[in-house]
N, C-alpha and C positions, 0 to 999 in steps of 0.2 A: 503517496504515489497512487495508487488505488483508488483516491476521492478524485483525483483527475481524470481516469477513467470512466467512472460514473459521471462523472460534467461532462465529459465526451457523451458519452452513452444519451444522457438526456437531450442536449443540447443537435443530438443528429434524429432526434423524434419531436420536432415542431405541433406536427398537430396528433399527439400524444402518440403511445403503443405501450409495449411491456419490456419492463427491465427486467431480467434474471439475475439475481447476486446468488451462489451456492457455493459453500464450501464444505469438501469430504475429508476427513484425516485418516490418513494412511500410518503405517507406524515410523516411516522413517521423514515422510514430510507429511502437506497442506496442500490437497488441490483448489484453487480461488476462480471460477468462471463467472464472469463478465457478459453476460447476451443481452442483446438490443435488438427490437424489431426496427431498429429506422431505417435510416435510404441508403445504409451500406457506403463503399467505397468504390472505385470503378479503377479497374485496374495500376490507372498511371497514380493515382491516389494511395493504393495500398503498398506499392514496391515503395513510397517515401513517407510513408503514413511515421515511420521513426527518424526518418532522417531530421538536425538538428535544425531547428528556424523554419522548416518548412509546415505552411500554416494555409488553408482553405475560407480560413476566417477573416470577418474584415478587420477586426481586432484581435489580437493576441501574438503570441512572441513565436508558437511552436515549438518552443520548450520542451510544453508537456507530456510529450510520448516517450521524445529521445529521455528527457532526465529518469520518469516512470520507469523506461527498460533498462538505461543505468542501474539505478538503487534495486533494482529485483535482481538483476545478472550479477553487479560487479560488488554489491555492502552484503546483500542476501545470499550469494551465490544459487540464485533459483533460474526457472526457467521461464521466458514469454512468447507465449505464440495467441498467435493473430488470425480468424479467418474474417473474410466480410464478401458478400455478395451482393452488388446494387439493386436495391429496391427490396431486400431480404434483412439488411442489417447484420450486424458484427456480435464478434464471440472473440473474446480476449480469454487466455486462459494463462494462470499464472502456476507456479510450483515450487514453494519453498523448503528448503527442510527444516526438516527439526531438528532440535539440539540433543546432540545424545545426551544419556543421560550421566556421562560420566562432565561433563559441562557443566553441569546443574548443580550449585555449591551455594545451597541457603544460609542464608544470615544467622547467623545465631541469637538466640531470645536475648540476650546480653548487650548485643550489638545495636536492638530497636530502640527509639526514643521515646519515652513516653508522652505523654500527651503534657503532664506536668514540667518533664524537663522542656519541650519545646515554646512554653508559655514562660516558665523562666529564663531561658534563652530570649526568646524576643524583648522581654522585659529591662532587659539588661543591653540589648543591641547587640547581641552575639549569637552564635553558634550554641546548640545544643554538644553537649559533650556524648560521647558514648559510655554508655554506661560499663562499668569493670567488674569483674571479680574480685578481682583484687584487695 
């Protein structure tokens, strides 16, 4: 989602400028900023800059922004905001959380495949097993 951003980003800086990519971690999320010095949006441009199929370009579907804010709002439950001023260029800025830590339930050494069981596996046309205790 994010690399569509950056192809926006480039893609509205024809005869070059400067991308910003920064990310800060906060303890309960990620903030992700997004700046581009190109030619910005113009007002009727930025109230539908997310709306779905709507596209500035002579090719492309306009897709990319509505599905982008999709997957950050509705899979990530994060947040997306947008500023752009013409002839100043755009600042997306994204905000995801983290997982608490009660979330976070690592594999046990047990449960990893070795590098041997995985070559035996492919050798055979199967699945590596997990390894047991047992």
């Amino acid at each position: 989602a994010l690399l569509n951003v950056v192809q926006n980003a480039v893609q509205a800086m024809p005869q070059g400028g400067e991308l910003e990519i920064s990310l800060i971690p906060h303890p309960s999320k990620v903030a992700i900023t997004i700046k581009d010095t190109g030619c910005g949006m113009s007002p009727h441009v930025f109230r539908r800059a997310f709306e779905p199929f709507f596209t500035t370009k002579e090719t492309g579907t306009g897709l990319g922004l509505a599905i982008t804010k999709q997957i950050i709002e509705e899979v990530h439950e994060g947040k997306l905001r947008m500023k752009s001023r013409r002839g100043r260029g755009t600042t997306l800025s994204v905000e995801l959380p983290l997982p608490s830590h009660r979330t976070y339930v690592p594999r046990p050494e047990s449960m990893i495949e070795s590098p041997k069981s995985l070559e035996a596996a492919s050798k055979q046309g199967g699945r590596p097993q997990a390894a047991s205790n047992a």
